[in-house]
PAKOLDO-171495 format. One record per residue: residue in three letters; z, x, y of N, C-alpha, C in turn. Coordinates in steps of 0.001 Angstrom, whole numbers, plus 500000, padded with zeros to 6 digits. Each point is the difference from the previous one (the first is absolute). Example, Ala and Ser with C-alpha at 12.3 -4.5 7.8 and 13.67 -1.06 7.14 Angstrom:
! residues 2
  aa     nz     nx     ny    caz    cax    cay     cz     cx     cy
 Ala 507800 513190 494310 500000 499110 501190 500000 500900 501200
 Ser 499280 499650 501050 500060 500820 501190 500730 499230 501090
END
This chain:
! residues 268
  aa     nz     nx     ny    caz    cax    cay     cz     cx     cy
 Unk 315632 122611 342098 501235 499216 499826 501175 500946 499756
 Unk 501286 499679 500632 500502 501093 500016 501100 500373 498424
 Unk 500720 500819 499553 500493 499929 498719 501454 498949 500219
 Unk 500308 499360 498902 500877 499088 500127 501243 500735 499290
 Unk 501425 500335 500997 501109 500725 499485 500913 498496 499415
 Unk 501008 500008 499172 500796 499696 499877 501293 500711 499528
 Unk 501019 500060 501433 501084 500895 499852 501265 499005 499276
 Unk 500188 500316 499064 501427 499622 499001 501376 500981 500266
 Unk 501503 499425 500763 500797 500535 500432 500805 499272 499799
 Unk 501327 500672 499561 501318 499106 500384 500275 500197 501334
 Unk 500621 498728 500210 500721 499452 501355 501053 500767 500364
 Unk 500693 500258 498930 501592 500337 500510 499903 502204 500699
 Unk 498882 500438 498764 499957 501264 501269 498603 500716 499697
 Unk 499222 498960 499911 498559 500261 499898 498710 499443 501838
 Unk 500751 499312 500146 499410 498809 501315 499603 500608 501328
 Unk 500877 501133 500239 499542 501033 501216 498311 501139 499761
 Unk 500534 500086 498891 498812 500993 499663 498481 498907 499394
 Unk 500325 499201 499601 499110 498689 499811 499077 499863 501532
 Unk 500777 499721 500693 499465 499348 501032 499605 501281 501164
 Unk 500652 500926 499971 499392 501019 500404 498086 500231 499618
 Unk 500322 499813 498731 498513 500673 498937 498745 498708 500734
 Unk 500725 498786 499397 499175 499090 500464 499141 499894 501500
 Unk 501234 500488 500824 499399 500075 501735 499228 501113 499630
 Unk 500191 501073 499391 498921 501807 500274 498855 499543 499434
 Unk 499974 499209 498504 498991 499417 499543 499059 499410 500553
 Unk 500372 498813 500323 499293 499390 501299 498901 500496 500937
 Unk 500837 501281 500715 499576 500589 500464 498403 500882 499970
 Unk 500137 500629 498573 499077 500170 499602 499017 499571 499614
 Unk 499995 498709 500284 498929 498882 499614 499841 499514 498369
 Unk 501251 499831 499195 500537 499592 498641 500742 498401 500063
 Unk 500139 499562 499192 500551 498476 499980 500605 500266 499602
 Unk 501579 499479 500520 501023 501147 498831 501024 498478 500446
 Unk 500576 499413 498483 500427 498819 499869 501360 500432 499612
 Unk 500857 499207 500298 501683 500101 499397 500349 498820 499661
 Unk 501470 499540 499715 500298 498458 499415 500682 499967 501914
 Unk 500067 499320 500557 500989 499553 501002 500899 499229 499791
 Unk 500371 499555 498306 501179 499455 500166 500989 501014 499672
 Unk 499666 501521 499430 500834 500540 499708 500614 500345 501271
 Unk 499642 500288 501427 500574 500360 501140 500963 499142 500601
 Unk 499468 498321 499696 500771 498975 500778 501234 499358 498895
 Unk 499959 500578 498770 501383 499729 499082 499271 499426 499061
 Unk 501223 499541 499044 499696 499352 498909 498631 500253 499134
 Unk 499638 500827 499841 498734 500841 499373 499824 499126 498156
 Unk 498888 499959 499703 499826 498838 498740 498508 500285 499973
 Unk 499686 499928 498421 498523 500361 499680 499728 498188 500449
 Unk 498149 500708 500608 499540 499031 500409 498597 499745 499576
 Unk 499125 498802 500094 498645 500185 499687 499196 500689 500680
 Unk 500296 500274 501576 499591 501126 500766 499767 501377 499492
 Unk 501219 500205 499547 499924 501763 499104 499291 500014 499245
 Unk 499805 498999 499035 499040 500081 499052 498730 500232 500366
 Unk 499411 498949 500994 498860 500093 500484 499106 501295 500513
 Unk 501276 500406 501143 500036 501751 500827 499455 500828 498878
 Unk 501334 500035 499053 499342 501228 499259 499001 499406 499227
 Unk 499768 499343 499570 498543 499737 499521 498892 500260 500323
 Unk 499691 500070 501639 498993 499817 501059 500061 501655 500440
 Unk 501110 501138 499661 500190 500817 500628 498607 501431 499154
 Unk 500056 500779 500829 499489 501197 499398 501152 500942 499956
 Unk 501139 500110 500353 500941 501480 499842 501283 499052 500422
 Unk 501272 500071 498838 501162 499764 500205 501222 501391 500443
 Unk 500599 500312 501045 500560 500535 500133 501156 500048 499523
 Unk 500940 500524 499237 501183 499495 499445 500942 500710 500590
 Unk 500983 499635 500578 501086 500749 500872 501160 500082 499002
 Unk 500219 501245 499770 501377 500547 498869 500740 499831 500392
 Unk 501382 498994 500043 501044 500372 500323 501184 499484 499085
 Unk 500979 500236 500472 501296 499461 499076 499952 498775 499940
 Unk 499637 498940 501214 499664 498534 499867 499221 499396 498852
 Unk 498276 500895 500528 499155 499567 499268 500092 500567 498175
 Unk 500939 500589 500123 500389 500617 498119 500831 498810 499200
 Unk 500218 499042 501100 501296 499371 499376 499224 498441 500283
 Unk 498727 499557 500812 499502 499048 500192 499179 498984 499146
 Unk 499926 499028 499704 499375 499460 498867 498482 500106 501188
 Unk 500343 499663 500920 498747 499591 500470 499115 501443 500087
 Unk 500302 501087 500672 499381 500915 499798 499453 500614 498873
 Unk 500421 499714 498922 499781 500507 498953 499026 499068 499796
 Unk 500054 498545 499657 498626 499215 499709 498742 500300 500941
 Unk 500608 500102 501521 498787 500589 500755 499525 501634 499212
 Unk 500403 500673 499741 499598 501390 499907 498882 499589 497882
 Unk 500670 498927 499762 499035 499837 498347 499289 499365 500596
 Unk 499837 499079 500817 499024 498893 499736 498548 500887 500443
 Unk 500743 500906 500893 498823 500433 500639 499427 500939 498950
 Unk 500599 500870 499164 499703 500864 498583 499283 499310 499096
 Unk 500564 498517 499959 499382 499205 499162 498349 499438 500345
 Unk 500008 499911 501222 498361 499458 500526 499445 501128 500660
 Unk 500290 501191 499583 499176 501369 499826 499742 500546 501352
 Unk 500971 499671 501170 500191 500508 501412 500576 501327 500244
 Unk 499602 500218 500965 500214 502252 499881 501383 499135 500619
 Unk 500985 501078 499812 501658 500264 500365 500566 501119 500074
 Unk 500414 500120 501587 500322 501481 499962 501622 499665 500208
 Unk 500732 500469 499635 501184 500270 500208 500681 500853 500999
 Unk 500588 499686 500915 500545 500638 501247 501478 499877 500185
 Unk 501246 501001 499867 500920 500619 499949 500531 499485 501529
 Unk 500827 498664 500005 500899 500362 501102 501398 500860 500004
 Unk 500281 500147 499244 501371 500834 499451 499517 500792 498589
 Unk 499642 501321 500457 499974 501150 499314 500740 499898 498489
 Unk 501232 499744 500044 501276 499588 498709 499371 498686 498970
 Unk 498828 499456 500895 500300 498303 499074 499166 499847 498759
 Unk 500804 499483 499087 499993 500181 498619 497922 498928 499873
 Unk 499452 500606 499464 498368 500019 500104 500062 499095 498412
 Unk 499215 499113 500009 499670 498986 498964 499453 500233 499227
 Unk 500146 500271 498336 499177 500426 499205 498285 499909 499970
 Unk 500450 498675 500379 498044 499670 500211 498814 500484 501443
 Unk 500924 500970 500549 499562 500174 500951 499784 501697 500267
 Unk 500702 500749 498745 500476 501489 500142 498718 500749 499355
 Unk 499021 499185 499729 498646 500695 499846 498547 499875 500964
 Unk 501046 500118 501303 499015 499786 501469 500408 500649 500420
 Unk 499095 500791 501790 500480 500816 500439 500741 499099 501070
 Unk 500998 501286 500591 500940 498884 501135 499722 500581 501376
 Unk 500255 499268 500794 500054 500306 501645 501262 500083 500286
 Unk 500712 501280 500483 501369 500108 500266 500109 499515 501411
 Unk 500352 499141 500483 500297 499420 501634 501995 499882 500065
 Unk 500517 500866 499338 501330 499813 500110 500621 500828 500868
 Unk 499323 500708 501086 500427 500993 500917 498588 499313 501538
 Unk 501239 499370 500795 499475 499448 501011 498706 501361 500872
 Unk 500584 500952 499863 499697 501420 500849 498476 500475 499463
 Unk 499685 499596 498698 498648 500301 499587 499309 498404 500121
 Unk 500194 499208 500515 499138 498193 499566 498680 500488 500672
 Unk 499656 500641 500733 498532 499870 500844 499401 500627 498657
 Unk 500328 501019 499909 498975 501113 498602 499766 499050 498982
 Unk 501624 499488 499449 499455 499035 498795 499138 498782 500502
 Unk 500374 499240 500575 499094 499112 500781 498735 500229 499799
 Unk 499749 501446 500509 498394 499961 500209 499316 500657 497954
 Unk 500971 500451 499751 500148 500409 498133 499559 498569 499196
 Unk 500410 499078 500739 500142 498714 499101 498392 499485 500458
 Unk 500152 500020 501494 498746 498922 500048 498380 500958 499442
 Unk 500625 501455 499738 498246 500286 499352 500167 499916 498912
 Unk 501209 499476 499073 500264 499778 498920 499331 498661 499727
 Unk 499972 499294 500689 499769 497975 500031 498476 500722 500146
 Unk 499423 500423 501048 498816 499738 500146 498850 501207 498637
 Unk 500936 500508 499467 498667 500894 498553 500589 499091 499370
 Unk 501031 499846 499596 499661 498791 498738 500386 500873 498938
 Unk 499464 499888 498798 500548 500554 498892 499689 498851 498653
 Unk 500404 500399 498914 499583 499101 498824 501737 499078 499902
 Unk 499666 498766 499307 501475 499161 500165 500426 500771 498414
 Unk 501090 500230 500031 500347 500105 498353 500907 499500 499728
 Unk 498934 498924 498461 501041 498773 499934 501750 500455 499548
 Unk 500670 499432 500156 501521 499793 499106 500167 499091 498682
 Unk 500064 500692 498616 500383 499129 499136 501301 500430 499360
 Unk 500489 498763 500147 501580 500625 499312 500834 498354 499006
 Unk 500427 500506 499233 500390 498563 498645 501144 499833 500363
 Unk 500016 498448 500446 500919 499398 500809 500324 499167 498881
 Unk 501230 499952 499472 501084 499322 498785 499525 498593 500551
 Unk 499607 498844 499205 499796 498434 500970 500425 499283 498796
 Unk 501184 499205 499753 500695 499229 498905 499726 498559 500634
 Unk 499208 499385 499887 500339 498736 500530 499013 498785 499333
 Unk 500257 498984 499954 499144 499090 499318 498679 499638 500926
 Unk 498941 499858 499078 498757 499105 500620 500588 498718 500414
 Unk 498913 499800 501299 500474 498281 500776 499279 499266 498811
 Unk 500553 498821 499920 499443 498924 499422 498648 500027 500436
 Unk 499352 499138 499134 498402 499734 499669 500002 498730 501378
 Unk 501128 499602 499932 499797 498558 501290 500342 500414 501360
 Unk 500397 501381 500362 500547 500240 501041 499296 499778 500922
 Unk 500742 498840 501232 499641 499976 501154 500353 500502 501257
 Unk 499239 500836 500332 500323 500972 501578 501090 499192 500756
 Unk 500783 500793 500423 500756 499447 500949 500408 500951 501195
 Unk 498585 500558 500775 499982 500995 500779 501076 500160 501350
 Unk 500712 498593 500622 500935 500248 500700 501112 500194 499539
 Unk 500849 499465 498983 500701 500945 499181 500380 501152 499730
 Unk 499024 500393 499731 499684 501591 499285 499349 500863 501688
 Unk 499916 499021 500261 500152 501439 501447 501442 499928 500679
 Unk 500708 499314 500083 501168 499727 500460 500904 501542 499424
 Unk 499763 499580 498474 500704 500369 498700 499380 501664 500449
 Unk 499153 500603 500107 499569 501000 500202 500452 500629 501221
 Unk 500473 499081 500651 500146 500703 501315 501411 500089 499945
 Unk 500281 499339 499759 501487 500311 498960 501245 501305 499380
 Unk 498808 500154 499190 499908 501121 499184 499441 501301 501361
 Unk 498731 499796 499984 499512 501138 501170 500403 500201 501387
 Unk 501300 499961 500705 500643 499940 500960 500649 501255 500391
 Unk 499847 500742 501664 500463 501147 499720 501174 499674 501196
 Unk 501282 501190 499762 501327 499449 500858 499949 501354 500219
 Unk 501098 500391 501383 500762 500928 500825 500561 500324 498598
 Unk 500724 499254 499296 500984 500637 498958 499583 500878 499101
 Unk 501173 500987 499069 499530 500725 499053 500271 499033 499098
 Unk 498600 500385 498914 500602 498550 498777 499498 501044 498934
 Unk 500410 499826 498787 499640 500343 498705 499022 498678 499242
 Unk 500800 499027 500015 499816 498655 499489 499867 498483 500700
 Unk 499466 499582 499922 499151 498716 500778 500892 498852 498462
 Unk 500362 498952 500809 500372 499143 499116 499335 498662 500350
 Unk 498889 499012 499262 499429 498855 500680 500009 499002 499057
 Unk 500468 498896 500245 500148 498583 498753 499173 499019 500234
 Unk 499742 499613 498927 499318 498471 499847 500724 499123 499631
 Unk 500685 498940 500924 500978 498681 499219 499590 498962 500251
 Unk 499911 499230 498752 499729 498570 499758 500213 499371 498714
 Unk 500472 498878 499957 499264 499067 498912 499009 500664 499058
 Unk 500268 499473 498600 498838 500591 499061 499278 499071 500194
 Unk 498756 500590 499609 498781 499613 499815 499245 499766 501333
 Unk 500378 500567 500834 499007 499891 501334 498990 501402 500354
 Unk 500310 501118 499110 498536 500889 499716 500894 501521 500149
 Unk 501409 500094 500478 500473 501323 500031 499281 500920 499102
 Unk 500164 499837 498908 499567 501050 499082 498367 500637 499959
 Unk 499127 498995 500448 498987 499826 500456 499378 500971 500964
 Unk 501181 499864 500789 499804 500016 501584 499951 502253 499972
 Unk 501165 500115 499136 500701 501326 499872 499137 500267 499030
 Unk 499095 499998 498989 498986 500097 499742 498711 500558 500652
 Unk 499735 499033 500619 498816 500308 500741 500218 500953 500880
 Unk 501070 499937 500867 500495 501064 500886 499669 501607 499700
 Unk 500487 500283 498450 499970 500850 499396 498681 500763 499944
 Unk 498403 498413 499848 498995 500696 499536 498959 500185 501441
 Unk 500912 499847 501005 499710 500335 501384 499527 501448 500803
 Unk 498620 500011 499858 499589 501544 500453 500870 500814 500869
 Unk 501001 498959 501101 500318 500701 501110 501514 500658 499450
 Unk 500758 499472 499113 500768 500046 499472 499837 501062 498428
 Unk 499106 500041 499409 499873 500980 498819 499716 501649 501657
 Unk 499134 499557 500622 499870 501456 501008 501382 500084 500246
 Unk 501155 499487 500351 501187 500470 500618 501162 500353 499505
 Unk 499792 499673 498385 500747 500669 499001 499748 500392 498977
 Unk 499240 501441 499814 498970 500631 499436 500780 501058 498593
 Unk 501110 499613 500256 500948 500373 499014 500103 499020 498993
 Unk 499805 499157 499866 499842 498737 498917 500844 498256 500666
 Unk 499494 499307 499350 500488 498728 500225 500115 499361 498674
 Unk 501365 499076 499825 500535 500115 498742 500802 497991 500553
 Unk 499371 499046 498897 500582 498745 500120 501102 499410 498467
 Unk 500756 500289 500269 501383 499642 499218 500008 498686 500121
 Unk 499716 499503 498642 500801 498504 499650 501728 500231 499897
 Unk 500505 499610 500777 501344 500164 499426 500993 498881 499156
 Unk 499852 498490 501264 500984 498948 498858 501244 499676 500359
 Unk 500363 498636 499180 501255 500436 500022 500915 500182 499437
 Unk 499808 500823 499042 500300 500762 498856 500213 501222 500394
 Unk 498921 500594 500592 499424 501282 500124 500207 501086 499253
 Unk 499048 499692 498499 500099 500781 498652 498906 500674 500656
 Unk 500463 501439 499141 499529 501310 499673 499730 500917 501685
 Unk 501212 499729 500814 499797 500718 501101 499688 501512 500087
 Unk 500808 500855 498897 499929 501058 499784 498642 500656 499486
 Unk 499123 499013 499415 498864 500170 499927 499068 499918 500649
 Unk 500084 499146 501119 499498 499670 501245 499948 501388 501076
 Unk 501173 500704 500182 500518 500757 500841 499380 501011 499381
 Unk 499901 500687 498575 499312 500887 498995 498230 500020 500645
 Unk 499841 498850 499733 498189 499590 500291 500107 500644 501916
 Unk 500839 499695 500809 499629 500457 501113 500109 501355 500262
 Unk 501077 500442 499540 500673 501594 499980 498542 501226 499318
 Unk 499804 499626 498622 498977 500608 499180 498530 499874 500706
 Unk 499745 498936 500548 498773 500076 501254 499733 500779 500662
 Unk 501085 500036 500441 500459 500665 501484 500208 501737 499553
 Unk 499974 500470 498736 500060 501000 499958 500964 500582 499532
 Unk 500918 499169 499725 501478 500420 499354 499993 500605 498438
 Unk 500889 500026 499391 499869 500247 498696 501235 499002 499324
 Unk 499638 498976 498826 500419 499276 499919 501354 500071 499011
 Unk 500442 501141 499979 501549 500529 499969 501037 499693 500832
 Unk 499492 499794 500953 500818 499744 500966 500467 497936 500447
 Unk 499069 499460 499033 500367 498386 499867 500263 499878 498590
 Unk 501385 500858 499647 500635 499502 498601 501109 499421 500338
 Unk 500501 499729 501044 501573 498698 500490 499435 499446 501266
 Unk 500348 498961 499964 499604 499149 501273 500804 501102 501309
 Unk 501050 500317 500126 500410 501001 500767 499285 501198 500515
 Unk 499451 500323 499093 499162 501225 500355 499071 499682 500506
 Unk 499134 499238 499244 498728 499442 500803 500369 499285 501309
 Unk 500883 499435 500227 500544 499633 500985 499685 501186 501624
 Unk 500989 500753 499631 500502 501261 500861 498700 501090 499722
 Unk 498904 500044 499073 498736 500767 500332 498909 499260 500653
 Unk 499692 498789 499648 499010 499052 500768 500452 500171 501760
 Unk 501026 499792 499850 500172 500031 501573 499633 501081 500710
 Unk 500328 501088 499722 499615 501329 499896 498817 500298 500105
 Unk 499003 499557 499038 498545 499893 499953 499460 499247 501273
 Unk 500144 499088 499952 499614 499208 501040 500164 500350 501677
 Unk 500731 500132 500406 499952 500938 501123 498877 500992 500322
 Unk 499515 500317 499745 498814 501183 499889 498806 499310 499369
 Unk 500013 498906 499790 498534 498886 499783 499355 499086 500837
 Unk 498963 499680 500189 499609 499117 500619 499255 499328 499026
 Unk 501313 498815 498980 499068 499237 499150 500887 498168 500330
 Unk 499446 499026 499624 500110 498567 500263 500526 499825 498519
 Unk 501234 499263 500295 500442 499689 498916 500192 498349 499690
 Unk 499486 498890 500043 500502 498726 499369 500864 499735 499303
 Unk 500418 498930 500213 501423 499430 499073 499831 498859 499825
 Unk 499472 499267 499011 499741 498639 499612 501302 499154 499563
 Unk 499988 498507 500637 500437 499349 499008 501393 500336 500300
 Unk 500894 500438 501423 501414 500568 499938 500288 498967 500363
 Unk 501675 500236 498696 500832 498356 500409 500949 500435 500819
 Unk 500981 501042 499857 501187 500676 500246 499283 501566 501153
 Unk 501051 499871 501343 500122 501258 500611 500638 500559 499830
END
């Protein structure tokens, strides 16, 4: 049976060298799987991906400036860490900033078109010895409440809501902004809850996930902003005026890949 690849790439300048690998793969008599919606647009975690890498023996992870900045790549590159799948990491751009959780593997440099046959053939006796998986553990900040004792699944929802959140664009983004509006008492809080305690979603922001009651009041913000900042690594000198914490959180954040909730907002 032959080994099952699953190649993880951004779209925006990962997709040439993707589909290149996949056809050479092939070739060699390997099953080598990609998402196809990332090629035809609108790219969104799916139950497919999940499945792939689940089913896979070797995830390929393609480095690039896209995939550094992708929610989806990044959940593809844990989930697969997480269910103990070999992952090699492969360099489409030499420069691109390499993921903490990933900088204790060896890499395949494919960022110079002029050497791809050598690495090519570097990689596939790489897939076929194999090697030991070595797991990744790393303490991911997680602030958020247990679901209720009555909680009832509401799996189309929460895939909607996920796909949502896990969506990759042409654009450069720092920050993803996504709302829940309704009427109280129809399960928002619930809903952003559960979201939170969502495998696919703790894999894609491995920097922490943090659920703020806020109100509409919204007492003790500065303490709120303190609890995320000090997580995150800050030193909590720097949230003694709402101003400051203001103008350093932002700061911080840029250079994170963590989920932040906001409960309960009355006022934009």
């Amino acid at each position: 049976m032959p080994q099952k690849i699953f190649i993880s790439y951004a779209r925006k300048d990962g997709r040439d060298l993707a589909l290149r690998l996949k056809t050479d793969l092939e070739k060699h008599g390997f099953d080598a799987w990609l998402d196809t919606s990332e090629i035809e647009g609108g790219a969104s975690w799916s139950k497919e991906i999940e499945i792939n890498i689940d089913s896979c023996d070797v995830l390929l992870a393609l480095i690039s400036t896209g995939s550094y900045d992708s929610e989806i790549c990044r959940g593809e590159h844990l989930r697969a860490l997480r269910k103990r799948r070999r992952v090699i990491p492969i360099l489409v751009q030499a420069n691109a900033d390499r993921p903490i959780y990933l900088e204790h593997l060896n890499y395949c440099d494919m960022s110079h078109s002029a050497h791809y046959n050598d690495n090519l053939n570097k990689l596939i006796q790489d897939i076929q010895t194999g090697g030991a998986v070595q797991p990744y553990e790393r303490y991911t900040p997680f602030h958020v409440p247990n679901k209720p004792p009555n909680y009832i699944e509401r799996p189309e929802e929460l895939q909607q809501l996920i796909q949502s959140i896990m969506r990759d664009s042409d654009q450069n983004r720092s920050t993803v902004l996504t709302a829940l509006r309704g009427m109280g008492g129809i399960g928002k809080s619930v809903l952003s809850i559960a979201i939170c305690h969502d495998e696919v979603i703790r894999d894609a922001f491995p920097d922490g996930i943090f659920w703020l009651q806020i109100g509409r009041e919204t007492p003790n913000v500065l303490e709120k902003m303190k609890l995320v900042g000090t997580e995150l690594g800050d030193s909590p000198e720097h949230y003694a005026t709402l101003d400051l914490a203001q103008a350093k959180l932002s700061t911080l954040l840029r250079s994170k890949a963590c989920l932040i909730v906001l409960d309960d907002v009355w006022d934009l």
